[in-house]
N, CA, C and O of each residue as an XYZ file, in Angstrom:
864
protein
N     -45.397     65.932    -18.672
C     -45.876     64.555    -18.744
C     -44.708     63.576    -18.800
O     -44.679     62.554    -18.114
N     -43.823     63.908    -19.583
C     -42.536     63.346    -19.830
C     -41.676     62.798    -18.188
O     -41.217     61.744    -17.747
N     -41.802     64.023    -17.775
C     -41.156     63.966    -15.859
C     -42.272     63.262    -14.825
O     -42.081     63.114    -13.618
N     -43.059     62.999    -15.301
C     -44.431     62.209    -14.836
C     -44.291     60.584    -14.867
O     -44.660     59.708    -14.084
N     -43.685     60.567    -15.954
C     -43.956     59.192    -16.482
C     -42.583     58.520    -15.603
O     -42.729     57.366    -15.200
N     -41.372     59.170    -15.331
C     -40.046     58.805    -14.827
C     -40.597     58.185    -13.501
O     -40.183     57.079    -13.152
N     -41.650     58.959    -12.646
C     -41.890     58.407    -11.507
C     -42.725     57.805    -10.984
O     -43.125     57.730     -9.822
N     -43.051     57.263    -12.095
C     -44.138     55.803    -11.543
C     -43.427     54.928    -10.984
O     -42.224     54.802    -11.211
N     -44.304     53.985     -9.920
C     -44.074     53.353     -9.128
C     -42.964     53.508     -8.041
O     -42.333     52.557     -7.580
N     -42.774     54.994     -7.634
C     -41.627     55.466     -6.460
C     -42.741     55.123     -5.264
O     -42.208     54.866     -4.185
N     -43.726     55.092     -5.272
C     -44.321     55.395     -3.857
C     -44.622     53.881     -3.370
O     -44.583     53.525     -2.192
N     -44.957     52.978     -4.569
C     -44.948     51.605     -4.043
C     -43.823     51.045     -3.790
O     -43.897     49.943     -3.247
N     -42.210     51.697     -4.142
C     -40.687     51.415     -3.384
C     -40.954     51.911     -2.096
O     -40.327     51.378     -1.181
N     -41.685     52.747     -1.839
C     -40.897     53.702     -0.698
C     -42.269     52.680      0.418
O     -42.126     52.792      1.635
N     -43.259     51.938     -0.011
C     -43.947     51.383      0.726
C     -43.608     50.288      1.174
O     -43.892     50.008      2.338
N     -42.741     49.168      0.154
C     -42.174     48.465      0.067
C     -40.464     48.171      1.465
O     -40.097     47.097      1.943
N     -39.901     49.465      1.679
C     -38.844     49.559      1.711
C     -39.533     50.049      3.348
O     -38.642     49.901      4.185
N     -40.364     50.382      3.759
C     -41.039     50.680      4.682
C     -41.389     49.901      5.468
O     -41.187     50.065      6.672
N     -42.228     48.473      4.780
C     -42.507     47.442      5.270
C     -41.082     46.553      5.388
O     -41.011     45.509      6.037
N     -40.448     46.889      4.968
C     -39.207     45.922      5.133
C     -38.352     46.306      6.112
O     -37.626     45.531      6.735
N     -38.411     47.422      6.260
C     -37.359     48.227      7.685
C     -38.552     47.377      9.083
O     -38.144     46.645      9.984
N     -40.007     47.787      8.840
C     -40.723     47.584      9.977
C     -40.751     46.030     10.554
O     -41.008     45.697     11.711
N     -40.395     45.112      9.366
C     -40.704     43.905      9.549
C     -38.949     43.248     10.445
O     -38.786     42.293     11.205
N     -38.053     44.152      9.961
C     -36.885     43.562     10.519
C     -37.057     44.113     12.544
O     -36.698     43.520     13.561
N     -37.787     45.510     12.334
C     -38.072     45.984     13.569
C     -38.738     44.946     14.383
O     -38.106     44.639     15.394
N     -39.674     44.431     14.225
C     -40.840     42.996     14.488
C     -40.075     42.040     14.656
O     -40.385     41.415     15.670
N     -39.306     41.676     14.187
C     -38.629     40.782     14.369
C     -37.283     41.158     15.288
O     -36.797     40.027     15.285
N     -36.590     41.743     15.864
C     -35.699     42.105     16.382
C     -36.409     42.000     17.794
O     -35.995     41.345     18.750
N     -37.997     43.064     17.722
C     -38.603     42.882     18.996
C     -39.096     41.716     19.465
O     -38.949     41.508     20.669
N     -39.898     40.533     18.503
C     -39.906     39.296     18.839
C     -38.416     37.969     19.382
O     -38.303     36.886     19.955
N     -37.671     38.887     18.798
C     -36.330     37.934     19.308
C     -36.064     38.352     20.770
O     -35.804     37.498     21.618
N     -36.138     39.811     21.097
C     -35.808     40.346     22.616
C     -37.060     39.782     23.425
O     -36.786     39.193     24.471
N     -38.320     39.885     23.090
C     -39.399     39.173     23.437
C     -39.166     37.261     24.387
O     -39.527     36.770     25.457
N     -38.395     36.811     23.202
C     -38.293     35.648     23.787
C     -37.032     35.113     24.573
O     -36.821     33.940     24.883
N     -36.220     36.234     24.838
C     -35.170     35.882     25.253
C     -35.491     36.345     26.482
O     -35.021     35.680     27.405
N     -36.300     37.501     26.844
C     -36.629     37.861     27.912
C     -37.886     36.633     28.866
O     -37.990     36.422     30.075
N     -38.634     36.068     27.726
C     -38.823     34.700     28.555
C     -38.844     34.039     28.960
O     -39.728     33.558     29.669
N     -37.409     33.538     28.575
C     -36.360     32.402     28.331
C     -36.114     32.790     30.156
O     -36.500     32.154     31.136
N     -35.324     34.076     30.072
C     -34.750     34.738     31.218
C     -35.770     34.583     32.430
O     -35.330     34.234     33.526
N     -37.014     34.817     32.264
C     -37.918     34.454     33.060
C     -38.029     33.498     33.821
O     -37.952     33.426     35.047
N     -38.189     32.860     33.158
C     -38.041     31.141     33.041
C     -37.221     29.876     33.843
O     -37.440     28.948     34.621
N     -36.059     30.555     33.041
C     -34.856     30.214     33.899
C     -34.940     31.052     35.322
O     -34.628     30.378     36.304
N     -35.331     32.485     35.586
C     -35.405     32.713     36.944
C     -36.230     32.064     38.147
O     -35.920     31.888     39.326
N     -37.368     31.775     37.446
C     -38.182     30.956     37.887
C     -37.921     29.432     38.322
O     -38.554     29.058     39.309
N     -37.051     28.494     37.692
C     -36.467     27.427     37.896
C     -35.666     27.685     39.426
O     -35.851     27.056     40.468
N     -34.861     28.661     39.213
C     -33.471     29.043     40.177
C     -34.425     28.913     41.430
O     -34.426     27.929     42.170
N     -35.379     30.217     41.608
C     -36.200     30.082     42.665
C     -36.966     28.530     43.254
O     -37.032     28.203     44.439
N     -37.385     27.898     42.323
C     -37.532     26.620     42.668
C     -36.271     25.568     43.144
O     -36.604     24.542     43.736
N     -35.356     25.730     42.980
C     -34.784     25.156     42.993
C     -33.700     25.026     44.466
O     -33.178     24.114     45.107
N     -33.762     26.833     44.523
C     -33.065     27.097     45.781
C     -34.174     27.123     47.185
O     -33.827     27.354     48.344
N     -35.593     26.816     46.705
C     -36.496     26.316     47.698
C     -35.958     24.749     48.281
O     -35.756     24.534     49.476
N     -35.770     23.706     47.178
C     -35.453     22.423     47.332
C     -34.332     22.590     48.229
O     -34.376     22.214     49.400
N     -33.258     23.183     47.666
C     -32.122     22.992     48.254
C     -31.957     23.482     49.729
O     -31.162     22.932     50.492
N     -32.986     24.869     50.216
C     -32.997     25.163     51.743
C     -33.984     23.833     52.543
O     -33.588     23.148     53.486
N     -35.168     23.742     51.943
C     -35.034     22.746     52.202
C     -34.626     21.483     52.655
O     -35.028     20.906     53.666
N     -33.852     21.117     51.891
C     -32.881     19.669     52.268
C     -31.818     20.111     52.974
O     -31.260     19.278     53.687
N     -31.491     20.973     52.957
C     -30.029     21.647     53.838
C     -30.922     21.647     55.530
O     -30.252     21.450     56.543
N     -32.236     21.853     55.610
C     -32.952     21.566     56.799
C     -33.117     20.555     56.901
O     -33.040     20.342     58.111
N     -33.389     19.351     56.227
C     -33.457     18.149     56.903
C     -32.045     17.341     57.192
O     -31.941     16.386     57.961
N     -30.904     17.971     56.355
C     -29.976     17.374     56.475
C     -29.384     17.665     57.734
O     -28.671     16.820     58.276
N     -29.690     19.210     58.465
C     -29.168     19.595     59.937
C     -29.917     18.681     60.984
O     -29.478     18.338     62.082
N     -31.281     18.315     60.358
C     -31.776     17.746     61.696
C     -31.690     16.398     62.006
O     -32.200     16.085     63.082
N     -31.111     15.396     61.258
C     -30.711     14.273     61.379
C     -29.387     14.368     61.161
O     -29.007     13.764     60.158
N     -28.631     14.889     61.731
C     -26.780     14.768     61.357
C     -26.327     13.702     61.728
O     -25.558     13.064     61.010
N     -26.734     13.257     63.010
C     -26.284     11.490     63.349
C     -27.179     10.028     62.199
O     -26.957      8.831     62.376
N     -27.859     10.425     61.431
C     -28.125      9.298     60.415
C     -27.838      8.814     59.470
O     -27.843      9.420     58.399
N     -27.432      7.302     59.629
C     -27.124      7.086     58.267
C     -27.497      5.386     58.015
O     -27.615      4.596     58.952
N     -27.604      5.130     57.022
C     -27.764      3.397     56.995
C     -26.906      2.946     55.803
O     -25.910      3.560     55.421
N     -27.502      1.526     55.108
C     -26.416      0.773     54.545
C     -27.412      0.385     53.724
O     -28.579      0.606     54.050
N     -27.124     -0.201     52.631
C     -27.759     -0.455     51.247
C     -28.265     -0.138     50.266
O     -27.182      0.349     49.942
N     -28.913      0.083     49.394
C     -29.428      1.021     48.428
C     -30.569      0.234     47.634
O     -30.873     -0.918     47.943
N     -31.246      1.007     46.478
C     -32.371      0.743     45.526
C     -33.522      1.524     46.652
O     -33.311      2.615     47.183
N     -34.466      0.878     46.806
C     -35.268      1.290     48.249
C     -35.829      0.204     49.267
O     -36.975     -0.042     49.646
N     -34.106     -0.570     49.684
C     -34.549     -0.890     51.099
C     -33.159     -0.420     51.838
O     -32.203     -0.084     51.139
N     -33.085     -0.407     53.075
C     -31.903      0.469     53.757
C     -31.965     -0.044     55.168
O     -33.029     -0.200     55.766
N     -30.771     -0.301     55.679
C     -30.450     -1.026     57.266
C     -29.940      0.331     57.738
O     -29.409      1.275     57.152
N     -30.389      0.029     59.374
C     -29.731      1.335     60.251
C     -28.416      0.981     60.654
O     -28.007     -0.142     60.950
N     -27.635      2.339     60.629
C     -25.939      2.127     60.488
C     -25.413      2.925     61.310
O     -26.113      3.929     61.443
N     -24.204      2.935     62.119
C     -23.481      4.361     62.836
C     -22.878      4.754     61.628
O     -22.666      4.153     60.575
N     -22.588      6.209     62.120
C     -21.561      6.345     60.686
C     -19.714      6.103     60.449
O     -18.868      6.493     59.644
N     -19.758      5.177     61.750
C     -18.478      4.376     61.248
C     -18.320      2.776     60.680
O     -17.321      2.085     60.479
N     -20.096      2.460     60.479
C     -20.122      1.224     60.191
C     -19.489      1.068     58.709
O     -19.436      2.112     58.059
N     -19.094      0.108     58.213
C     -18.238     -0.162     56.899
C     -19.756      0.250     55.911
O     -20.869     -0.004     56.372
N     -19.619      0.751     54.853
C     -20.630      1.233     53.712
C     -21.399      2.062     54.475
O     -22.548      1.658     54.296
N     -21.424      2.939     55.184
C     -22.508      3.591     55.707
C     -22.351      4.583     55.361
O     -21.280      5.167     55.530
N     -23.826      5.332     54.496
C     -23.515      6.510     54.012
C     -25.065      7.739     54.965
O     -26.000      7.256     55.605
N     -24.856      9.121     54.755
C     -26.015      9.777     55.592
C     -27.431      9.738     54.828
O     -27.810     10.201     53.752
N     -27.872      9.206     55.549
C     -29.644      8.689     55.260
C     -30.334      9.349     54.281
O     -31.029      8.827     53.410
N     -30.011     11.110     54.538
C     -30.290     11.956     53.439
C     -29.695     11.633     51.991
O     -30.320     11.439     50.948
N     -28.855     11.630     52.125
C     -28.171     11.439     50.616
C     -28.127     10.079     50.204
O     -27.892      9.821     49.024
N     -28.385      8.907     51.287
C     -28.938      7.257     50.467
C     -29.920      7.523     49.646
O     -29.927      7.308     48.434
N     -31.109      8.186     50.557
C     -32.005      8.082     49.921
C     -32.253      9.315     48.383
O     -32.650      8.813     47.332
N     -32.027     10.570     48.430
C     -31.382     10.877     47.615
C     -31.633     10.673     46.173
O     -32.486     10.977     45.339
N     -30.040      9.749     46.271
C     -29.549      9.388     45.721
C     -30.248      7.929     45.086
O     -29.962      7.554     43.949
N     -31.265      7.109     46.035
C     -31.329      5.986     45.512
C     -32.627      6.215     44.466
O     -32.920      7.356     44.107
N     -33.548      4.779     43.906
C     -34.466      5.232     43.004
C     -35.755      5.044     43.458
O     -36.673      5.181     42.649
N     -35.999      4.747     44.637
C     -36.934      4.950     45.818
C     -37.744      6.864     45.340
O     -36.987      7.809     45.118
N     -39.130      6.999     45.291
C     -40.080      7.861     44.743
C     -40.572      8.227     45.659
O     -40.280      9.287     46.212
N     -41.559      7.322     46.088
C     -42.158      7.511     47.233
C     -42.621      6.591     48.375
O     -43.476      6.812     49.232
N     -41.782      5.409     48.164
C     -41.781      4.664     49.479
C     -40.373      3.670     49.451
O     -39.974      3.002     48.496
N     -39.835      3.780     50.639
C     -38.302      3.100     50.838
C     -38.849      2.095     52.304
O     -39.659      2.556     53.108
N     -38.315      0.856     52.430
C     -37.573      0.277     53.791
C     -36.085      0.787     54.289
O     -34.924      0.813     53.883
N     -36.857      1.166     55.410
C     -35.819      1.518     56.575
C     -35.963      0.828     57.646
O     -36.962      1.024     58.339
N     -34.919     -0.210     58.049
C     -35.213     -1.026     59.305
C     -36.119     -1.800     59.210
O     -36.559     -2.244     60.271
N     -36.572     -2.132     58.279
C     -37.339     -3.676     58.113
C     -38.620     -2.898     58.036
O     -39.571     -3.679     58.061
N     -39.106     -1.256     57.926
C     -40.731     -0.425     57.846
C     -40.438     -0.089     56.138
O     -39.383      0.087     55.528
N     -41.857     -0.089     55.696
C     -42.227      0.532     54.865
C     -42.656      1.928     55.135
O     -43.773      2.236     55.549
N     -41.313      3.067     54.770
C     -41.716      4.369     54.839
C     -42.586      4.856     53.506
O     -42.248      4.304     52.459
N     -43.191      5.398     53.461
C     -44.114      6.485     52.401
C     -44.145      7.684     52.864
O     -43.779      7.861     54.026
N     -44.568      8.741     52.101
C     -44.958      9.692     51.768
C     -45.926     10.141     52.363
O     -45.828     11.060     53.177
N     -47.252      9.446     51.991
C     -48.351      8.953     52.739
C     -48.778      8.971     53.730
O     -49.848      9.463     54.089
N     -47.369      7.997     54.802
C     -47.945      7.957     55.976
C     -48.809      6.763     56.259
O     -49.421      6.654     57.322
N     -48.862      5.733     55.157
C     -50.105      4.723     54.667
C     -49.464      3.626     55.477
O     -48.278      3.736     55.787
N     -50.253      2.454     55.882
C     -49.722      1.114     56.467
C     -49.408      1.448     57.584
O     -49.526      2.563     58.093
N     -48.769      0.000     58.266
C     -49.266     -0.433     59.505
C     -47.462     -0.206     59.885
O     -46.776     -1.197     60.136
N     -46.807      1.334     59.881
C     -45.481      0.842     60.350
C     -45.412      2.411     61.101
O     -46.468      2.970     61.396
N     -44.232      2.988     61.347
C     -43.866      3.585     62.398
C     -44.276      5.304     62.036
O     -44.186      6.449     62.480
N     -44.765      4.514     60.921
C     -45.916      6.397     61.119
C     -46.991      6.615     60.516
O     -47.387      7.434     59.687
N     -47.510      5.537     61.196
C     -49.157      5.163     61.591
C     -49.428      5.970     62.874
O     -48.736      6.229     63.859
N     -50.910      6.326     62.438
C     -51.448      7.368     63.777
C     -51.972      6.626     64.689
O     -52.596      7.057     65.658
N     -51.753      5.470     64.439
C     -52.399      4.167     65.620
C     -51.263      4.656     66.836
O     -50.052      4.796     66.659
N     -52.197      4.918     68.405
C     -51.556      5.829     69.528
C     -51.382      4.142     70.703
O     -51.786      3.025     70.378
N     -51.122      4.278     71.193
C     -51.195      2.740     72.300
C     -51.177      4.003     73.860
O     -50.877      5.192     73.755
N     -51.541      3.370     75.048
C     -51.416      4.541     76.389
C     -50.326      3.333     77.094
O     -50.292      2.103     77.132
N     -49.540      4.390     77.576
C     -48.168      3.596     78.023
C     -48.101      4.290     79.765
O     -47.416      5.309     79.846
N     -48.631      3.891     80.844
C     -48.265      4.585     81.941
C     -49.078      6.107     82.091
O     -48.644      7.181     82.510
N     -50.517      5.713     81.539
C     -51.352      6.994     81.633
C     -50.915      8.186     80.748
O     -51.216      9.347     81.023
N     -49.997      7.732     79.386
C     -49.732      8.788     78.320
C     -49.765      8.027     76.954
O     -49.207      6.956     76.713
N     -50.542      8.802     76.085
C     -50.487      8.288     75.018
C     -49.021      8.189     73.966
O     -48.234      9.134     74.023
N     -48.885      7.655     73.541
C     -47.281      7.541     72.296
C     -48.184      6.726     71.134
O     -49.282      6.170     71.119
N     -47.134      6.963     70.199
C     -46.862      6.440     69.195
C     -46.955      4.827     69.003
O     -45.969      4.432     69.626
N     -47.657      3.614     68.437
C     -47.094      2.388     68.518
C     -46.254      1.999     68.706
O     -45.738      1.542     69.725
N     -45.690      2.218     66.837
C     -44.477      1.877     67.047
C     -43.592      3.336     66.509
O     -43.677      4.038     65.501
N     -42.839      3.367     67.578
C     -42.130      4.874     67.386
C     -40.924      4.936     65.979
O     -40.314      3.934     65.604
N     -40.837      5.695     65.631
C     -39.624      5.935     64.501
C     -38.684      5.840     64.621
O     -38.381      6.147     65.774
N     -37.453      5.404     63.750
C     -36.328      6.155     64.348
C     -35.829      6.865     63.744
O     -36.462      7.341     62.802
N     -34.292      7.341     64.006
C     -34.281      8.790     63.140
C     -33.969      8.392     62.099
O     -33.842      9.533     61.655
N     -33.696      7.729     61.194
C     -33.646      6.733     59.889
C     -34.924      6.792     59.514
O     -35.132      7.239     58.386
N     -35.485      6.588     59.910
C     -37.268      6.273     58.980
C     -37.524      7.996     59.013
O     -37.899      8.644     58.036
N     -37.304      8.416     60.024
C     -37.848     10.255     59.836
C     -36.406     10.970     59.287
O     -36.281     12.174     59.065
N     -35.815     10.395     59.194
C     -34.988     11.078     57.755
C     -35.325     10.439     56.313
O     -35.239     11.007     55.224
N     -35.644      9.398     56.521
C     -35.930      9.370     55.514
C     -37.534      9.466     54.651
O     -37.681      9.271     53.444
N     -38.479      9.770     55.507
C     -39.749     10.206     54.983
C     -39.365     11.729     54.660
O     -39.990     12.318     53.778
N     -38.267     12.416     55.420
C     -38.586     14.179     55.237
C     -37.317     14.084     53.856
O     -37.052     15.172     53.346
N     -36.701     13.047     53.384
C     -36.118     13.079     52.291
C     -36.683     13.057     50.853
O     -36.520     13.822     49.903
N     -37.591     11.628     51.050
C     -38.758     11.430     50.287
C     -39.384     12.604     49.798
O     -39.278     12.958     48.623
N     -40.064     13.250     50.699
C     -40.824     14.688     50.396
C     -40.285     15.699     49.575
O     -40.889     16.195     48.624
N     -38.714     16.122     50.079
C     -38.023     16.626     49.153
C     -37.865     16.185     47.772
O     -37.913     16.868     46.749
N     -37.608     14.551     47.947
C     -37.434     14.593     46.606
C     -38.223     14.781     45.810
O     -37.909     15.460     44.833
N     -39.960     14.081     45.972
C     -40.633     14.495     45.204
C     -41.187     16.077     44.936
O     -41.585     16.598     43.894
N     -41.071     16.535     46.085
C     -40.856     17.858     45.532
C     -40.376     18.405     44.206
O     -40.993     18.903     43.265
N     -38.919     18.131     44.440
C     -38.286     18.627     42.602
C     -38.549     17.934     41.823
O     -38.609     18.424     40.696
N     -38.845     16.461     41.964
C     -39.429     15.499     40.859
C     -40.843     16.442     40.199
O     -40.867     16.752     39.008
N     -41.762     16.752     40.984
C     -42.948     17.618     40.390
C     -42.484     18.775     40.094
O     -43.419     19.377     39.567
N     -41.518     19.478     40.132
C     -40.883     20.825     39.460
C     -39.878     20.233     38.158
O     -39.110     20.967     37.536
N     -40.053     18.764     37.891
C     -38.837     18.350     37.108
C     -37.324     19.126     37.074
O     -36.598     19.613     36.207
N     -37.288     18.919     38.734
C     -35.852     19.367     39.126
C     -35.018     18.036     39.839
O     -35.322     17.392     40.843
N     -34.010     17.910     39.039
C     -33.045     16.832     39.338
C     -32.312     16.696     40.211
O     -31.309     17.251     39.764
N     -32.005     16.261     41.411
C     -31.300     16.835     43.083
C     -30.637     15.258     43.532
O     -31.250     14.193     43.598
N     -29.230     15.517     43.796
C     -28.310     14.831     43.933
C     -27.845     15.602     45.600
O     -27.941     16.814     45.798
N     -27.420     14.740     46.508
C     -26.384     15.081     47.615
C     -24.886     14.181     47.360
O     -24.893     12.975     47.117
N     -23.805     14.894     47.450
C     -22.576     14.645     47.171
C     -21.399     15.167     48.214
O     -21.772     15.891     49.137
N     -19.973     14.827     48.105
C     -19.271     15.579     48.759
C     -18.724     15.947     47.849
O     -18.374     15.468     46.770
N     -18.599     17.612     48.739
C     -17.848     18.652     47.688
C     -16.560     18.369     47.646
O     -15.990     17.735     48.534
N     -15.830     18.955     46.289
C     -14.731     18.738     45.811
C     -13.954     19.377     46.946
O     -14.105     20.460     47.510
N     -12.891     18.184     47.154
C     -12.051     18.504     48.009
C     -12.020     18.583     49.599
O     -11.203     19.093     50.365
N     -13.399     17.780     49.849
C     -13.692     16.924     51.054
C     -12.943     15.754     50.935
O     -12.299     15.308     49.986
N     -13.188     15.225     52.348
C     -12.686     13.429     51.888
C     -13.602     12.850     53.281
O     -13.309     11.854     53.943
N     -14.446     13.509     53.445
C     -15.291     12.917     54.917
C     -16.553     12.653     54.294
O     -17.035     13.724     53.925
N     -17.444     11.480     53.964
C     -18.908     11.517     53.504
C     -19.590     11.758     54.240
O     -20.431     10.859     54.212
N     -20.093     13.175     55.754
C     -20.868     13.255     56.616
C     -21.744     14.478     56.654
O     -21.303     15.626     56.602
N     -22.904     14.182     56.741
C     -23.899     15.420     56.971
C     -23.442     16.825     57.748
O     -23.787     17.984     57.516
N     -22.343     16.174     58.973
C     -21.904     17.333     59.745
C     -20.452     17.882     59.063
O     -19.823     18.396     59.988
N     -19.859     17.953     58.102
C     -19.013     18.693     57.238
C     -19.837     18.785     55.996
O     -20.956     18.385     55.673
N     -18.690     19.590     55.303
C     -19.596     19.977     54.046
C     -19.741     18.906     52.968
O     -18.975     18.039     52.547
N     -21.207     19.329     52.616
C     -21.771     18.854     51.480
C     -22.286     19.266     50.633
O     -22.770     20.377     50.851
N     -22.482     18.738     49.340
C     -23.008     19.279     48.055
C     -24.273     19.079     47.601
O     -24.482     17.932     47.206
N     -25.214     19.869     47.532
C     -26.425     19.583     46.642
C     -26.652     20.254     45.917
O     -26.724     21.481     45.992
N     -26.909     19.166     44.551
C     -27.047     19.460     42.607
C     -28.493     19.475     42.945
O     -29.163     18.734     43.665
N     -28.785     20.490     42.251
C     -30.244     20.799     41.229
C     -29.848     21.127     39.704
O     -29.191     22.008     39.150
N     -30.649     19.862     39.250
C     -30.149     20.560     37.983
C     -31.717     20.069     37.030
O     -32.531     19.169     37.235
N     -31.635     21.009     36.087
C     -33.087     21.206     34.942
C     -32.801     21.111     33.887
O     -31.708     21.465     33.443
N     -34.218     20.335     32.867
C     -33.509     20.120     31.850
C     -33.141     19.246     31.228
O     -33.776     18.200     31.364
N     -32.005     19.249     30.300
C     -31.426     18.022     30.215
C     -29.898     18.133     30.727
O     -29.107     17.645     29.919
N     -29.504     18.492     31.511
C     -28.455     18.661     32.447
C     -28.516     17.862     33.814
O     -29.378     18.036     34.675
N     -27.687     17.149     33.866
C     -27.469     16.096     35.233
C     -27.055     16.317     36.776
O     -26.038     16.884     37.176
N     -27.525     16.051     37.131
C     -27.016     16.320     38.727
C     -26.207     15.876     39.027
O     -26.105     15.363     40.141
N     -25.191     15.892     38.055
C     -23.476     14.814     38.794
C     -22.281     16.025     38.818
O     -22.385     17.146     38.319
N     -21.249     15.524     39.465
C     -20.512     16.090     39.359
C     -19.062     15.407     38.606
O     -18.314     14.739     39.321
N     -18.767     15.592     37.325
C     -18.373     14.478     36.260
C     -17.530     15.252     35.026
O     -17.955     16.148     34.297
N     -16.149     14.596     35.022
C     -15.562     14.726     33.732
C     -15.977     14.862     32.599
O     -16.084     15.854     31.878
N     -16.350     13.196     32.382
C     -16.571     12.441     31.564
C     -18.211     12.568     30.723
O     -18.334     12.419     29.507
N     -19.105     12.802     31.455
C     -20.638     12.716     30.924
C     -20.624     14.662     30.926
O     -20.481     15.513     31.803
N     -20.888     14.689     29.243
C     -21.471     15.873     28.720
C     -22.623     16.926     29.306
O     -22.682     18.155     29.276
N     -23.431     16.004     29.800
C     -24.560     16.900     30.481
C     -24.738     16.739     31.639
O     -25.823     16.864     32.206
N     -23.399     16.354     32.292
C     -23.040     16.883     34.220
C     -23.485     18.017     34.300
O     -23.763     18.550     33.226
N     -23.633     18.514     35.103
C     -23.407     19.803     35.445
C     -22.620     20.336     35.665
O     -22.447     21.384     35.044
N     -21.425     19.815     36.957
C     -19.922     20.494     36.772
C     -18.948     19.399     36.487
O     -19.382     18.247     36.532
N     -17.665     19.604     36.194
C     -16.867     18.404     36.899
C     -16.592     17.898     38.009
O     -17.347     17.963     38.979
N     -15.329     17.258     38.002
C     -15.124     16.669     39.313
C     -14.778     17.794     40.430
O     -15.027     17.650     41.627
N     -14.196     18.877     39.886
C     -13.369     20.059     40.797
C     -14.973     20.576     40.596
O     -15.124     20.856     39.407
N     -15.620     20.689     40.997
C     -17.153     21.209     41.189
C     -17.276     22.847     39.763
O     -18.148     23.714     39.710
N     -16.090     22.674     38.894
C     -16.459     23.910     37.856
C     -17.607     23.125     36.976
O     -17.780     22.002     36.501
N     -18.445     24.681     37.062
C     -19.894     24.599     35.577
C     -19.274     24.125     34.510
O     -18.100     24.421     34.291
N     -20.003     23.298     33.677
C     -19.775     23.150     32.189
C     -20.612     24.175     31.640
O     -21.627     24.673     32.128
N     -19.844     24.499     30.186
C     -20.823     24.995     29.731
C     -21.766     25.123     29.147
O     -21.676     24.462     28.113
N     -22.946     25.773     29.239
C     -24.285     25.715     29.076
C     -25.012     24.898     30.085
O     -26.238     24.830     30.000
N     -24.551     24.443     30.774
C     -24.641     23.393     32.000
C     -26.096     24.812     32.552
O     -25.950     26.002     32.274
N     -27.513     24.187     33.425
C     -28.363     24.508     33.779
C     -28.460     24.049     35.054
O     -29.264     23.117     35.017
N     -28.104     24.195     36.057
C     -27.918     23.829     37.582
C     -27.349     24.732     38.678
O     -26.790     25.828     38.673
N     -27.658     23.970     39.496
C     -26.898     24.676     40.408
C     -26.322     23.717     42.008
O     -26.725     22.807     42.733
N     -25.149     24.661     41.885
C     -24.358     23.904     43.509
C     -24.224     24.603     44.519
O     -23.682     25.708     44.559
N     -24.860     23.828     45.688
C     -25.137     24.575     47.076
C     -24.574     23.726     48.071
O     -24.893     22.573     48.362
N     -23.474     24.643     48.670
C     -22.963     24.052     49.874
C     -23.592     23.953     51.140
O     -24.248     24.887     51.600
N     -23.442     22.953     51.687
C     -24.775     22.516     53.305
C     -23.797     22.138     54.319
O     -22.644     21.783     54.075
N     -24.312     22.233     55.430
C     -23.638     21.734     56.835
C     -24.324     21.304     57.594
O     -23.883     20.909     58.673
């Protein structure tokens, strides 16, 4: 009875000490759990993101001669040796134009809406139907820009066109840079601001969430 009495309460330690091994187990697996989501997640972004960017690397081949002059969202048609003339893709871009910009004195949209150069209103010209008033490649670069952008805007993906470090030509037909970036990470390429994505020499910061894709 004496050797009886020594071992009370061993089995509620050993239950105790049981639940405490299992609970660190639970928790070790809930931490791999969410990191593997995380990982998900982020893979999932990338894929979105490198959709945008083939994307725009296609519209940027098919207008290589476009570019205009001004910014916010109205824009004049430009050669690209006119003084300020930058490529149509990356004005628009770049400017804060959503989903409808002037190009050439038209209201482009998204849409397709109103009475300007991509309206389905047909006129017959010499026994063939056309277009009213026809586009030019400025207004159809810049509606297939538009699209893109809102594209990553509804993926809350952030998309910048730039020249890559160590260019010195701003033209669609040499290389160029396009930022996607998620998050709270910026689509610049920047010293100075913390949540750039790279610097100026196009290196990642770190923890930086983006990505840089070279186009031609």
């Amino acid at each position: 009875m004496k050797f009886l009495s020594y071992q009370r309460g061993v089995g509620l330690v050993e239950v105790l000490v049981a639940v405490l091994l299992l609970s660190i187990a639970v928790l070790g697996f809930s931490a791999l759990q969410m990191r593997a989501i995380t990982a998900t997640d982020e893979s999932l972004v990338r894929t979105k993101s490198l959709t945008v960017v083939r994307n725009l690397a296609e519209v940027m081949r098919a207008y290589p001669e476009a570019y205009v002059t001004g910014g916010a969202t109205s824009f004049n048609d430009a050669a690209p040796t006119d003084s300020g003339a930058v490529p149509t893709v990356q004005a628009i871009v770049g400017s804060s134009a959503t989903e409808t910009v002037t190009v050439g004195g038209d209201v482009i949209s998204i849409l397709a809406s109103g009475n300007n150069c991509l309206s389905t209103e047909m006129v017959t010209t010499g026994g063939n139907n056309a277009p009213k008033q026809p586009c030019s490649i400025n207004q159809l670069a810049a509606r297939d820009a538009l699209m893109i952008k809102k594209m990553a805007a509804d993926e809350d993906i952030d998309i910048a066109v730039t020249m890559c470090p160590g260019t010195t030509a701003q033209a669609i037909q040499q290389q160029m840079c396009v930022i996607t970036a998620w998050n709270d990470t910026k689509a610049l390429l920047d010293d100075g601001d913390t949540k750039a994505c790279a610097d100026s020499n196009g290196i990642y910061k770190t923890g930086s969430q983006c990505l840089i894709s070279e186009a031609y």
